[in-house]
TIRO-2110 file (N, C-alpha, C; in Angstrom, 1 decimal):
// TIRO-2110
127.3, 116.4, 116.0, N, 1, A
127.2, 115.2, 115.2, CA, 1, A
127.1, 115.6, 113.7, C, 1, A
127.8, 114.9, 112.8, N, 2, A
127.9, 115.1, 111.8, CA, 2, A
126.5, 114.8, 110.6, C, 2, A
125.5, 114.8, 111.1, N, 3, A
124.0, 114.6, 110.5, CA, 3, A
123.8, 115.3, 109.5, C, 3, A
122.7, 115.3, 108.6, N, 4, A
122.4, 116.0, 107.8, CA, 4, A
120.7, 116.6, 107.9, C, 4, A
120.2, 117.3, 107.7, N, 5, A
118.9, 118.2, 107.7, CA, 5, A
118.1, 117.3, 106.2, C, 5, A
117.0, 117.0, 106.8, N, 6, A
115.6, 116.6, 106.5, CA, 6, A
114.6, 117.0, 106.8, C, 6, A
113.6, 117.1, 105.8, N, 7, A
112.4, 117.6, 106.1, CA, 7, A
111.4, 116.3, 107.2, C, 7, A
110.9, 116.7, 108.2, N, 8, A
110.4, 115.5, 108.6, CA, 8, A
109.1, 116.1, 109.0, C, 8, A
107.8, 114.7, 108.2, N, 9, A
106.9, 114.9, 108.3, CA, 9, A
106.0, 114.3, 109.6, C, 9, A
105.0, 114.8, 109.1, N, 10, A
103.7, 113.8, 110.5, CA, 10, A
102.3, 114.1, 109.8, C, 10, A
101.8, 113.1, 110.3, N, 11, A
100.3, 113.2, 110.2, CA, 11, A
99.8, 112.6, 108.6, C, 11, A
98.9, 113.5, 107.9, N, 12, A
98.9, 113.3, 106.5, CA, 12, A
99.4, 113.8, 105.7, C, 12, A
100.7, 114.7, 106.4, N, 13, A
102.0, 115.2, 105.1, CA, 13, A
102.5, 114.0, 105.4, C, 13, A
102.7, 113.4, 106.6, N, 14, A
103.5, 111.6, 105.9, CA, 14, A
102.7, 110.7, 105.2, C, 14, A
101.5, 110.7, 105.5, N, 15, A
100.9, 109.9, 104.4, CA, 15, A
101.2, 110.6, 102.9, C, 15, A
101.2, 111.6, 102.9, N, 16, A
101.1, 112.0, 101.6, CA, 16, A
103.2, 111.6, 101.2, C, 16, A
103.4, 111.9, 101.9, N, 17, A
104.7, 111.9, 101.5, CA, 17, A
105.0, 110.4, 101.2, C, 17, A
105.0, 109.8, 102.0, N, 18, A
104.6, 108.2, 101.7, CA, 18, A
104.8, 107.9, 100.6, C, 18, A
103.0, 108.0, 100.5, N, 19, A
102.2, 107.6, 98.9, CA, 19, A
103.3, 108.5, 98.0, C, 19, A
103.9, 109.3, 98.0, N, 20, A
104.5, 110.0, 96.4, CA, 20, A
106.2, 109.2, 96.7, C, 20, A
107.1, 108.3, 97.5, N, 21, A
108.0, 108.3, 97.4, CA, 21, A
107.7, 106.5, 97.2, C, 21, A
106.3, 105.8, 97.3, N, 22, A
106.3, 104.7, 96.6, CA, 22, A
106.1, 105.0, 95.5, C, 22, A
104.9, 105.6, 95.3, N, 23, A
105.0, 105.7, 93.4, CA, 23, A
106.3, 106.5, 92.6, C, 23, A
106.9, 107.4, 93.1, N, 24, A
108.6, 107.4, 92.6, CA, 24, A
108.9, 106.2, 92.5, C, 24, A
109.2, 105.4, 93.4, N, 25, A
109.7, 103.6, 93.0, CA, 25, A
109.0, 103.3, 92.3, C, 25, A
107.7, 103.8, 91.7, N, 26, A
107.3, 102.8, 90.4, CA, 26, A
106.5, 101.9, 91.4, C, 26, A
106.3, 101.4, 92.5, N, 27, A
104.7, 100.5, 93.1, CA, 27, A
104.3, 101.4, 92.9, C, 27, A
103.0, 100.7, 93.6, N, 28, A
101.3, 101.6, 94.0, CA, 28, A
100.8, 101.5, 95.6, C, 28, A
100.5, 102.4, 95.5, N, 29, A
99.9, 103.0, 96.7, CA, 29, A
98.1, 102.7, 97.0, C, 29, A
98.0, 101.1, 97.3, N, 30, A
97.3, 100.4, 97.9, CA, 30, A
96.1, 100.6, 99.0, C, 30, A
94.7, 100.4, 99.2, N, 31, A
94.5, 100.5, 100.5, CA, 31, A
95.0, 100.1, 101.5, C, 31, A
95.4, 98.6, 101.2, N, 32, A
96.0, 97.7, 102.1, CA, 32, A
97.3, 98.5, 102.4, C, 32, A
98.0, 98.7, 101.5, N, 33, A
99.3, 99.5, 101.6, CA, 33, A
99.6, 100.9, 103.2, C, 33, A
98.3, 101.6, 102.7, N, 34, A
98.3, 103.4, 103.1, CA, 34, A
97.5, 102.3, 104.5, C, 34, A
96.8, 101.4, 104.6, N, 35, A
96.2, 101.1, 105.9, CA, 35, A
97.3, 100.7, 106.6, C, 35, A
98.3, 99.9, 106.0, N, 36, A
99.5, 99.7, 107.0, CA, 36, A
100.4, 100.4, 107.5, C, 36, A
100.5, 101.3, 106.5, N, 37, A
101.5, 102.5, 106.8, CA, 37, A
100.8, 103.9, 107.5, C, 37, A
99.9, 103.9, 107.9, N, 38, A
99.0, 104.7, 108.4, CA, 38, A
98.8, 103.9, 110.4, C, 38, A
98.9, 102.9, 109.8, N, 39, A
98.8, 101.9, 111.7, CA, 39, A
100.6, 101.7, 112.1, C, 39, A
101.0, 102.0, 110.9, N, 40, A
103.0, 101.7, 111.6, CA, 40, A
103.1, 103.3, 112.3, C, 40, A
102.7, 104.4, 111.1, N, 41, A
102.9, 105.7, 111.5, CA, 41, A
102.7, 106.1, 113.2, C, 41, A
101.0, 105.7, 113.0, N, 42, A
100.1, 105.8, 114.0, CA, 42, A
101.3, 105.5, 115.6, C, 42, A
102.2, 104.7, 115.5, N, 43, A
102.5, 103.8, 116.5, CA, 43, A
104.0, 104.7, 117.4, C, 43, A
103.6, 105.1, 118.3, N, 44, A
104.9, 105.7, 118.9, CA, 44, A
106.3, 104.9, 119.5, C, 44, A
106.1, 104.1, 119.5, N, 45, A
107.5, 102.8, 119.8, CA, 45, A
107.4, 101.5, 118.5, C, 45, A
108.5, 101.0, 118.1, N, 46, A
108.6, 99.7, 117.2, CA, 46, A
107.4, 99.1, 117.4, C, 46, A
106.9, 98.3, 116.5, N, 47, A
105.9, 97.7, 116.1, CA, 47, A
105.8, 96.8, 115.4, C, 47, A
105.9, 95.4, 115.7, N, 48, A
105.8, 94.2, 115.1, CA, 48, A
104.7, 94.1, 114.0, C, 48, A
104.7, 92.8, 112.8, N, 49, A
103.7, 93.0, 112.3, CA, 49, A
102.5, 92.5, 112.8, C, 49, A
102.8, 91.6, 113.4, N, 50, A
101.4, 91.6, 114.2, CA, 50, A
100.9, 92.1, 114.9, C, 50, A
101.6, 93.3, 115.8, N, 51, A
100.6, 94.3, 115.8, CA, 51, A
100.0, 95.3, 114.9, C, 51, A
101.4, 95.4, 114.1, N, 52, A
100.5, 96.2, 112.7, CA, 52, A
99.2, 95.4, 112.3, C, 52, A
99.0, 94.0, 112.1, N, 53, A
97.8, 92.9, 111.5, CA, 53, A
97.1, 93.6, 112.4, C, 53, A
97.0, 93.3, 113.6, N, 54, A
96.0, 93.9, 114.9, CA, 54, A
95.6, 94.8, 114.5, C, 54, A
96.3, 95.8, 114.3, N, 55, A
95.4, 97.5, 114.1, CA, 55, A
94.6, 97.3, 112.5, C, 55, A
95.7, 97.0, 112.0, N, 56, A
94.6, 97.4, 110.3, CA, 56, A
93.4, 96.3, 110.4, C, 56, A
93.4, 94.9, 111.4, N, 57, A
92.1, 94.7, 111.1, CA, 57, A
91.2, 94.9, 112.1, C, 57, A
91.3, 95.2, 113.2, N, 58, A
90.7, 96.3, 113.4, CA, 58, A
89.7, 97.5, 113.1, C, 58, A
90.3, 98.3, 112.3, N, 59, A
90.3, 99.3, 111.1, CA, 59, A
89.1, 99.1, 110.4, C, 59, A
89.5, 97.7, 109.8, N, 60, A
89.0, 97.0, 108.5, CA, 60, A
87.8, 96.3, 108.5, C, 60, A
87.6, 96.3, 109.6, N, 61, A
86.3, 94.9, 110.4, CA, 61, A
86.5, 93.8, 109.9, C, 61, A
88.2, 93.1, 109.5, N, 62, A
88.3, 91.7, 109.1, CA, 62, A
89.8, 91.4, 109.2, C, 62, A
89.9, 90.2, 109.5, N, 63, A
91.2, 89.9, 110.0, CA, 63, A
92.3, 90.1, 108.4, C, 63, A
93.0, 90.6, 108.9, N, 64, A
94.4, 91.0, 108.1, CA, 64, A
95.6, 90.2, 108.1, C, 64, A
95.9, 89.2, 107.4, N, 65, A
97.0, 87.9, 107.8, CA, 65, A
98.2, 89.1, 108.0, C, 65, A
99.2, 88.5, 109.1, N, 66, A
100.6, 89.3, 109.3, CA, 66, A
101.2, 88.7, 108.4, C, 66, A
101.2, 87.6, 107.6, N, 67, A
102.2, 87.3, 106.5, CA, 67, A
101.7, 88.5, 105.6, C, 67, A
101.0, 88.9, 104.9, N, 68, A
100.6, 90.2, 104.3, CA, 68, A
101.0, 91.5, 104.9, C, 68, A
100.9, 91.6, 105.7, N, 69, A
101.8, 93.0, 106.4, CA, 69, A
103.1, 92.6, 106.5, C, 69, A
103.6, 91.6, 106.6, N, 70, A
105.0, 91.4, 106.7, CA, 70, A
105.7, 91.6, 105.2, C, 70, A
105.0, 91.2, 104.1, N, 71, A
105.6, 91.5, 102.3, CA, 71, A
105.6, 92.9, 102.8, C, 71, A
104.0, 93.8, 102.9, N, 72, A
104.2, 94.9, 102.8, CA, 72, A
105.1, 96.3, 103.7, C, 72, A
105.6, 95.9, 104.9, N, 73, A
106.4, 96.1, 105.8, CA, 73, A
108.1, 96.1, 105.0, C, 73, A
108.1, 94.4, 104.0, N, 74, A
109.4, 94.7, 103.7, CA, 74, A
109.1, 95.5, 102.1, C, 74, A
108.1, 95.7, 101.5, N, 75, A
108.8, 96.7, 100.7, CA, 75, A
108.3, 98.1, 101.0, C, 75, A
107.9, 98.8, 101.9, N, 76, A
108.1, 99.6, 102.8, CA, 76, A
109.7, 100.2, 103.4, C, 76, A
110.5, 99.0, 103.6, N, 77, A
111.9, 98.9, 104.2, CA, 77, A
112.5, 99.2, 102.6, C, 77, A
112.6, 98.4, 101.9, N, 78, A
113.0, 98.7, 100.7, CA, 78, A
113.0, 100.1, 100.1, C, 78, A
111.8, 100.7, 99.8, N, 79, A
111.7, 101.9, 99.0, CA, 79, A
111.7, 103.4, 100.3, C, 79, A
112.2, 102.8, 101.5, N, 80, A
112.7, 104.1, 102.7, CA, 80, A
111.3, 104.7, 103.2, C, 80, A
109.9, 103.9, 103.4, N, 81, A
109.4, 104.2, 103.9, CA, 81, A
109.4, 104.0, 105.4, C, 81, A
109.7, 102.7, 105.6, N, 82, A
109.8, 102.4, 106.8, CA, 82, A
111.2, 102.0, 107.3, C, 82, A
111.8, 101.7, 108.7, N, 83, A
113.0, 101.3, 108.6, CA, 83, A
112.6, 100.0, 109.7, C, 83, A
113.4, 99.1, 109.9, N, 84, A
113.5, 98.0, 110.7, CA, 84, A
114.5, 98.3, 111.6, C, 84, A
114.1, 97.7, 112.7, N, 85, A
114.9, 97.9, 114.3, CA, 85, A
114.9, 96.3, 114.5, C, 85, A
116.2, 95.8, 113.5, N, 86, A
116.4, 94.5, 113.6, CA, 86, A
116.4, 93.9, 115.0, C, 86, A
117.4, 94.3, 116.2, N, 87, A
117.2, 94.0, 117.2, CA, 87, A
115.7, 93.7, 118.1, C, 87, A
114.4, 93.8, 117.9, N, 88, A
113.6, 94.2, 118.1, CA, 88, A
112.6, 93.4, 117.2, C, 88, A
113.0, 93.1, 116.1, N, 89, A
111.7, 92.5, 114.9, CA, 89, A
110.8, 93.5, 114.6, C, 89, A
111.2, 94.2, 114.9, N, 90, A
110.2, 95.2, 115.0, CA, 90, A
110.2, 96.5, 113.9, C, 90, A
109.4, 97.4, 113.4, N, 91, A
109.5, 98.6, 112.5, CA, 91, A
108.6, 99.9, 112.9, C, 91, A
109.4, 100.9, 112.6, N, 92, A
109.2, 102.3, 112.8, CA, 92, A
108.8, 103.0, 111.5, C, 92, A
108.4, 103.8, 111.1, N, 93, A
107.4, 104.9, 110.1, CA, 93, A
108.9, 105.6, 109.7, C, 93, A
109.1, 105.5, 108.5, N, 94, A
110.5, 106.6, 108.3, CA, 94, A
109.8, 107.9, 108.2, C, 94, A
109.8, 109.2, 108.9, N, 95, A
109.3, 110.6, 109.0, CA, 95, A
109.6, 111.2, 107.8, C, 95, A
110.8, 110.9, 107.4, N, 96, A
111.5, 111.5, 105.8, CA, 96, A
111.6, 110.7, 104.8, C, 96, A
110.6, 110.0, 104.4, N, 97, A
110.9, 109.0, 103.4, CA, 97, A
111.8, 109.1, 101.8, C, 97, A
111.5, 110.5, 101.7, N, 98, A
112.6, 111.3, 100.6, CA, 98, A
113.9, 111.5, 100.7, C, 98, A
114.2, 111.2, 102.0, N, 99, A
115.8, 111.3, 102.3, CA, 99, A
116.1, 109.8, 102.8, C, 99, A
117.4, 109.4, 101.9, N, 100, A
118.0, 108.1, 101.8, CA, 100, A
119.1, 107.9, 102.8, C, 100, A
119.0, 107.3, 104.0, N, 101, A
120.6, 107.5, 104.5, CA, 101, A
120.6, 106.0, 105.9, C, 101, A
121.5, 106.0, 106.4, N, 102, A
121.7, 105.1, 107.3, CA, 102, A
121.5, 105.9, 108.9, C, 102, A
120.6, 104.8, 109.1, N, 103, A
120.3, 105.5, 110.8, CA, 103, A
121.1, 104.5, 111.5, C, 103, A
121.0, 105.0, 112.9, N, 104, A
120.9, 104.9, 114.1, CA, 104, A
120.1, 105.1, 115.3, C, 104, A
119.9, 103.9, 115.8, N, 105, A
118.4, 103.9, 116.2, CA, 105, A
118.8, 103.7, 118.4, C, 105, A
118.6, 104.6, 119.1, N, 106, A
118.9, 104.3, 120.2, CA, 106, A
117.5, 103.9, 120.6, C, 106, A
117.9, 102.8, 121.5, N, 107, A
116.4, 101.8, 122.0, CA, 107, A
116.4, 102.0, 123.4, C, 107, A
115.6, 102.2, 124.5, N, 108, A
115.5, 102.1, 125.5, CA, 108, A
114.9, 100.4, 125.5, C, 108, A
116.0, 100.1, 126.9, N, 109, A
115.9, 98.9, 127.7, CA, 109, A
114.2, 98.5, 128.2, C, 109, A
113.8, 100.4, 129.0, N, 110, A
112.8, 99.3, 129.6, CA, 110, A
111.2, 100.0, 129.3, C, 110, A
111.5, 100.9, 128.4, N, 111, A
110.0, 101.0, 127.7, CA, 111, A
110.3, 100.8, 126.7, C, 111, A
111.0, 100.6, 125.4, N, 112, A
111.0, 100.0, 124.3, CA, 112, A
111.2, 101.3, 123.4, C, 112, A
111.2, 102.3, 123.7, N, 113, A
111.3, 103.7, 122.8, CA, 113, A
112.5, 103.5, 121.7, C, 113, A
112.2, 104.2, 120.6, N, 114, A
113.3, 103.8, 119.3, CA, 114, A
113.4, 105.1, 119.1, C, 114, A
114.5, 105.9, 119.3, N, 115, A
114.9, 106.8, 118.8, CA, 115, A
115.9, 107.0, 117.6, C, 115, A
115.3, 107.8, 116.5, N, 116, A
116.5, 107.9, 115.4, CA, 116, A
117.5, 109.0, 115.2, C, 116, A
118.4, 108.8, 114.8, N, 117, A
119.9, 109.7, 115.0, CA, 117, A
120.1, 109.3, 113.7, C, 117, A
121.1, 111.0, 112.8, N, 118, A
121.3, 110.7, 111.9, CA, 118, A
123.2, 110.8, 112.3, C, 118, A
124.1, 110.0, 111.9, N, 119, A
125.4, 110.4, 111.8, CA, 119, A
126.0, 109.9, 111.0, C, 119, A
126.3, 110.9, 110.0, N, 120, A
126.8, 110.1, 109.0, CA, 120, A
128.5, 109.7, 108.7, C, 120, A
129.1, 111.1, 110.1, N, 121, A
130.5, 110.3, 109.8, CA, 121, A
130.6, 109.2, 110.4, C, 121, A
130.1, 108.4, 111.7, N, 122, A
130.1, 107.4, 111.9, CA, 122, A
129.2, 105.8, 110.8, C, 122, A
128.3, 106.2, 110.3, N, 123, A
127.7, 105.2, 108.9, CA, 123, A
128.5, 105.0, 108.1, C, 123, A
129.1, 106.6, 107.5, N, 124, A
130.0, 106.4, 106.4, CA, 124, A
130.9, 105.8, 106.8, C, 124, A
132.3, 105.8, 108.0, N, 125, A
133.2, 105.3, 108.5, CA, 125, A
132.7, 103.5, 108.5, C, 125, A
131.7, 103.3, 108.8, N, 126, A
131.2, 101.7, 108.5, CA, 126, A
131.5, 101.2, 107.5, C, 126, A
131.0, 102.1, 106.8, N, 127, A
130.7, 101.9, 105.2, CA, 127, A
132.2, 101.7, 104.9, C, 127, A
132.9, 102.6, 104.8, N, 128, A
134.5, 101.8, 104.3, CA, 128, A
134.8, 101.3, 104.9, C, 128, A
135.1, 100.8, 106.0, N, 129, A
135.7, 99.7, 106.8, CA, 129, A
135.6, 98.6, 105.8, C, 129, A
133.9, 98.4, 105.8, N, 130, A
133.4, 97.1, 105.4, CA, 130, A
133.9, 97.2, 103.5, C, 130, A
134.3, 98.0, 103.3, N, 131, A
134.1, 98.4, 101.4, CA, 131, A
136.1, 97.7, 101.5, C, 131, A
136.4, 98.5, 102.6, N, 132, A
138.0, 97.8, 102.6, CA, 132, A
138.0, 96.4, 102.7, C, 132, A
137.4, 95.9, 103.7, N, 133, A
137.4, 94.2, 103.8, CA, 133, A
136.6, 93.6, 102.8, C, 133, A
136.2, 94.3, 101.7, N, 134, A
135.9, 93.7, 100.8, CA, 134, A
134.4, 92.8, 100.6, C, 134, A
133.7, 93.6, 101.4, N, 135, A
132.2, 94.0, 101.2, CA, 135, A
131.6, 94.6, 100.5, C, 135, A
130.3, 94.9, 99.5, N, 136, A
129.8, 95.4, 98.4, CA, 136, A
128.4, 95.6, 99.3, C, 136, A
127.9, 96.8, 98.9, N, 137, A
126.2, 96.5, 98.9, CA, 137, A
126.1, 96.8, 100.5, C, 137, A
126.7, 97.4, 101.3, N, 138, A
126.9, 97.2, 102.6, CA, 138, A
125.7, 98.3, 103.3, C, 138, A
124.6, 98.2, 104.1, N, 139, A
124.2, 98.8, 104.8, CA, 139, A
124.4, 98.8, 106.3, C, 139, A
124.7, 99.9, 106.8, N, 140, A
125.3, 99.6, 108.2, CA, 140, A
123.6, 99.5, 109.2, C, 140, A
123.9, 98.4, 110.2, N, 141, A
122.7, 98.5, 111.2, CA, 141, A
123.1, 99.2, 112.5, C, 141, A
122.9, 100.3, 113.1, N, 142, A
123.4, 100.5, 114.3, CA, 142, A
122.4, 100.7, 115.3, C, 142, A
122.4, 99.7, 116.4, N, 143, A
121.2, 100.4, 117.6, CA, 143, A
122.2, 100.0, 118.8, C, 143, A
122.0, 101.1, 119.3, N, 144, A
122.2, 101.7, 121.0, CA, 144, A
121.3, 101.1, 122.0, C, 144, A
121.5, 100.5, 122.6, N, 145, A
120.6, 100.0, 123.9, CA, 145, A
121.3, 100.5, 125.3, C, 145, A
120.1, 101.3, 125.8, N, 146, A
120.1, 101.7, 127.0, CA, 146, A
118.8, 102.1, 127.9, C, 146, A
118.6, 103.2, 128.3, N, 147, A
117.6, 104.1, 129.2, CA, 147, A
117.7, 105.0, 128.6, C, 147, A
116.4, 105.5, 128.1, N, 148, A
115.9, 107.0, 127.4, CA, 148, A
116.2, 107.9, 129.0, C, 148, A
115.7, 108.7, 128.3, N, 149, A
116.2, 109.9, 129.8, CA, 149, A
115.0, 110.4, 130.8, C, 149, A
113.6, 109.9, 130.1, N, 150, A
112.8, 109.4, 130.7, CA, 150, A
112.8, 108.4, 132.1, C, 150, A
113.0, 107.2, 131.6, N, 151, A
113.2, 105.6, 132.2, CA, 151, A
114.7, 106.4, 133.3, C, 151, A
115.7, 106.8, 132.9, N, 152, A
116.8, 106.8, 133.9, CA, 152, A
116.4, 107.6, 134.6, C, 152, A
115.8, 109.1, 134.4, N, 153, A
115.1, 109.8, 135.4, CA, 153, A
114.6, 108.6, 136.5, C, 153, A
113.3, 108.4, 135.9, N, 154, A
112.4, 107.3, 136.9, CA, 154, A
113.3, 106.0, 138.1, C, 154, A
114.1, 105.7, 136.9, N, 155, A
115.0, 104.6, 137.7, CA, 155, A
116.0, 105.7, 138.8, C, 155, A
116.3, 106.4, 138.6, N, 156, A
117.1, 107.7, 139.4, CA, 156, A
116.1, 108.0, 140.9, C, 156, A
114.9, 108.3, 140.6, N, 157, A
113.9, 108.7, 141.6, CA, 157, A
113.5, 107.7, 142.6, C, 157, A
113.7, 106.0, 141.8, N, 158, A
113.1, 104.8, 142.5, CA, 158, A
113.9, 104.7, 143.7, C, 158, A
115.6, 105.3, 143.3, N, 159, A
116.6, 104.8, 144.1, CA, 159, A
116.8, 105.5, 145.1, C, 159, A
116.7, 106.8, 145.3, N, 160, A
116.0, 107.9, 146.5, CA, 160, A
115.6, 107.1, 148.0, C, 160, A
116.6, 107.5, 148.7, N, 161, A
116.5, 106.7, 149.9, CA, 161, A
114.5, 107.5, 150.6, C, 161, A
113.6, 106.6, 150.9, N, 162, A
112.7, 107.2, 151.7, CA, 162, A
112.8, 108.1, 152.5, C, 162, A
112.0, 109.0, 152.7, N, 163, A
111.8, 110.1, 153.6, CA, 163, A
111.7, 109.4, 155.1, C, 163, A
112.3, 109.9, 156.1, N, 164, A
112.5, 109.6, 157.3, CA, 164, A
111.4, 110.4, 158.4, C, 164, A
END
Protein backbone atom coordinates (compact mmCIF):
# COMPACT_ATOMS: atom_id res chain seq x y z
CA UNK A 1 0.00 0.00 0.00
CA UNK A 2 1.19 3.14 -1.00
CA UNK A 3 1.08 4.87 2.79
CA UNK A 4 3.37 7.04 4.26
CA UNK A 5 5.39 6.57 7.85
CA UNK A 6 4.23 8.66 10.94
CA UNK A 7 5.25 8.93 14.20
CA UNK A 8 2.27 7.54 16.28
CA UNK A 9 1.81 8.37 19.70
CA UNK A 10 -0.11 6.99 22.94
CA UNK A 11 -0.64 7.82 26.28
CA UNK A 12 0.78 11.35 27.37
CA UNK A 13 3.17 11.70 24.28
CA UNK A 14 -0.44 12.12 22.65
CA UNK A 15 -1.54 14.35 25.03
CA UNK A 16 1.46 16.22 24.73
CA UNK A 17 1.49 16.01 21.18
CA UNK A 18 -2.08 17.13 21.03
CA UNK A 19 -1.68 20.18 23.25
CA UNK A 20 1.55 21.41 20.82
CA UNK A 21 -0.31 20.84 17.33
CA UNK A 22 -3.35 23.02 18.82
CA UNK A 23 -1.32 25.75 19.87
CA UNK A 24 0.69 25.51 16.33
CA UNK A 25 -2.95 26.38 15.08
CA UNK A 26 -2.83 29.39 17.21
CA UNK A 27 -5.96 27.94 19.83
CA UNK A 28 -5.39 27.07 23.41
CA UNK A 29 -5.11 24.11 25.11
CA UNK A 30 -8.08 24.23 27.58
CA UNK A 31 -8.97 22.08 30.64
CA UNK A 32 -12.11 21.45 29.11
CA UNK A 33 -10.26 20.91 25.86
CA UNK A 34 -7.18 18.18 27.20
CA UNK A 35 -10.43 16.69 29.40
CA UNK A 36 -12.04 15.88 26.06
CA UNK A 37 -9.28 14.80 24.26
CA UNK A 38 -7.90 12.76 26.93
CA UNK A 39 -11.77 10.79 27.30
CA UNK A 40 -11.78 10.52 23.06
CA UNK A 41 -8.00 9.15 23.34
CA UNK A 42 -8.93 7.12 26.31
CA UNK A 43 -11.66 5.23 24.02
CA UNK A 44 -10.76 2.12 21.92
CA UNK A 45 -13.66 2.13 19.29
CA UNK A 46 -15.61 5.55 17.84
CA UNK A 47 -17.07 7.52 20.33
CA UNK A 48 -19.96 9.81 20.14
CA UNK A 49 -20.15 13.01 21.91
CA UNK A 50 -22.13 12.02 24.25
CA UNK A 51 -20.33 9.58 25.34
CA UNK A 52 -17.34 11.71 25.29
CA UNK A 53 -20.02 14.35 27.71
CA UNK A 54 -20.38 11.02 29.80
CA UNK A 55 -16.80 10.52 30.53
CA UNK A 56 -15.47 14.11 31.04
CA UNK A 57 -18.37 14.56 33.51
CA UNK A 58 -17.74 11.98 35.15
CA UNK A 59 -14.17 13.07 35.49
CA UNK A 60 -15.34 16.41 36.44
CA UNK A 61 -18.03 15.65 39.22
CA UNK A 62 -20.46 17.88 36.95
CA UNK A 63 -22.48 17.42 33.97
CA UNK A 64 -20.63 18.49 30.74
CA UNK A 65 -23.36 19.71 27.94
CA UNK A 66 -22.50 17.48 24.53
CA UNK A 67 -23.31 20.58 22.64
CA UNK A 68 -19.78 21.70 24.26
CA UNK A 69 -18.01 18.67 23.35
CA UNK A 70 -19.47 18.69 20.13
CA UNK A 71 -17.80 22.64 19.14
CA UNK A 72 -14.77 21.09 20.78
CA UNK A 73 -14.78 17.64 18.87
CA UNK A 74 -15.26 19.80 15.65
CA UNK A 75 -12.27 21.95 16.20
CA UNK A 76 -10.39 18.99 17.18
CA UNK A 77 -11.42 17.62 13.49
CA UNK A 78 -10.28 20.82 12.09
CA UNK A 79 -6.76 21.31 13.46
CA UNK A 80 -6.05 17.01 12.84
CA UNK A 81 -6.43 16.11 16.28
CA UNK A 82 -9.23 14.14 15.97
CA UNK A 83 -10.83 12.50 12.85
CA UNK A 84 -14.64 11.74 12.38
CA UNK A 85 -16.07 8.32 11.23
CA UNK A 86 -18.93 10.09 9.43
CA UNK A 87 -20.70 6.86 8.97
CA UNK A 88 -20.88 6.34 12.63
CA UNK A 89 -21.40 10.05 14.11
CA UNK A 90 -18.96 9.11 15.78
CA UNK A 91 -14.89 10.25 16.46
CA UNK A 92 -11.52 8.62 17.06
CA UNK A 93 -8.19 10.39 18.78
CA UNK A 94 -5.86 11.16 15.63
CA UNK A 95 -2.45 9.10 17.13
CA UNK A 96 -0.34 11.54 14.73
CA UNK A 97 -1.78 14.74 15.00
CA UNK A 98 1.42 16.34 13.19
CA UNK A 99 0.92 14.42 10.16
CA UNK A 100 -1.84 15.84 7.71
CA UNK A 101 -3.34 13.31 5.34
CA UNK A 102 -6.61 11.57 4.33
CA UNK A 103 -7.58 8.30 6.02
CA UNK A 104 -9.31 5.39 5.61
CA UNK A 105 -11.13 4.04 8.23
CA UNK A 106 -12.16 0.14 8.05
CA UNK A 107 -15.20 -0.42 10.51
CA UNK A 108 -16.24 -3.63 11.70
CA UNK A 109 -20.09 -4.52 11.32
CA UNK A 110 -20.47 -6.16 14.53
CA UNK A 111 -18.21 -4.74 17.26
CA UNK A 112 -17.88 -1.28 15.98
CA UNK A 113 -13.92 -1.35 15.80
CA UNK A 114 -12.44 1.66 13.48
CA UNK A 115 -9.39 0.91 12.04
CA UNK A 116 -7.15 3.50 10.29
CA UNK A 117 -5.24 2.95 6.98
CA UNK A 118 -3.11 5.26 5.35
CA UNK A 119 -3.21 5.09 1.26
CA UNK A 120 -2.43 7.62 -0.36
CA UNK A 121 -2.45 6.47 -4.01
CA UNK A 122 -5.93 5.67 -3.55
CA UNK A 123 -6.90 9.46 -1.58
CA UNK A 124 -4.81 11.12 -3.99
CA UNK A 125 -6.61 9.33 -7.07
CA UNK A 126 -9.99 10.76 -5.23
CA UNK A 127 -8.59 13.85 -5.02
CA UNK A 128 -8.22 14.33 -8.85
CA UNK A 129 -11.08 12.68 -9.95
CA UNK A 130 -13.02 15.18 -7.91
CA UNK A 131 -10.35 18.34 -8.92
CA UNK A 132 -11.24 17.06 -12.68
CA UNK A 133 -15.04 17.29 -12.17
CA UNK A 134 -14.43 20.47 -11.03
CA UNK A 135 -14.40 20.24 -7.22
CA UNK A 136 -12.10 22.55 -5.02
CA UNK A 137 -11.39 22.02 -1.34
CA UNK A 138 -12.05 18.27 -1.66
CA UNK A 139 -11.51 15.92 1.30
CA UNK A 140 -11.93 12.34 0.46
CA UNK A 141 -14.18 10.28 3.22
CA UNK A 142 -13.45 6.62 2.86
CA UNK A 143 -14.78 3.78 5.30
CA UNK A 144 -14.85 0.04 4.70
CA UNK A 145 -17.54 -1.79 6.44
CA UNK A 146 -17.06 -5.27 7.18
CA UNK A 147 -15.75 -8.01 10.05
CA UNK A 148 -12.42 -7.22 11.75
CA UNK A 149 -10.64 -10.56 11.83
CA UNK A 150 -11.55 -10.90 15.25
CA UNK A 151 -15.53 -10.91 14.74
CA UNK A 152 -14.96 -13.22 11.29
CA UNK A 153 -12.80 -15.62 13.35
CA UNK A 154 -15.73 -15.79 15.94
CA UNK A 155 -18.50 -15.84 13.30
CA UNK A 156 -16.18 -18.74 11.51
CA UNK A 157 -16.11 -20.83 14.89
CA UNK A 158 -20.11 -20.15 15.54
CA UNK A 159 -20.62 -21.96 12.24
CA UNK A 160 -18.65 -25.23 13.12
CA UNK A 161 -21.00 -28.03 12.92
CA UNK A 162 -21.34 -29.45 16.84
CA UNK A 163 -19.36 -32.23 17.98
CA UNK A 164 -21.17 -35.49 17.59
Amino acid sequence: MAGHHHHEHSGAGLLEAAEQALLAAGEQWTDMRADVFAALAGRERPASAYDIAEGVSAARGKRVAANSVYRILDLFVRTNLARRVESANAYVANSHPGCRHDCIFLICDSCGQAVHIDDDRLTGALSRAAGEAGFADVRPVVEVRGRCADCAAAAAIDTLPAPV
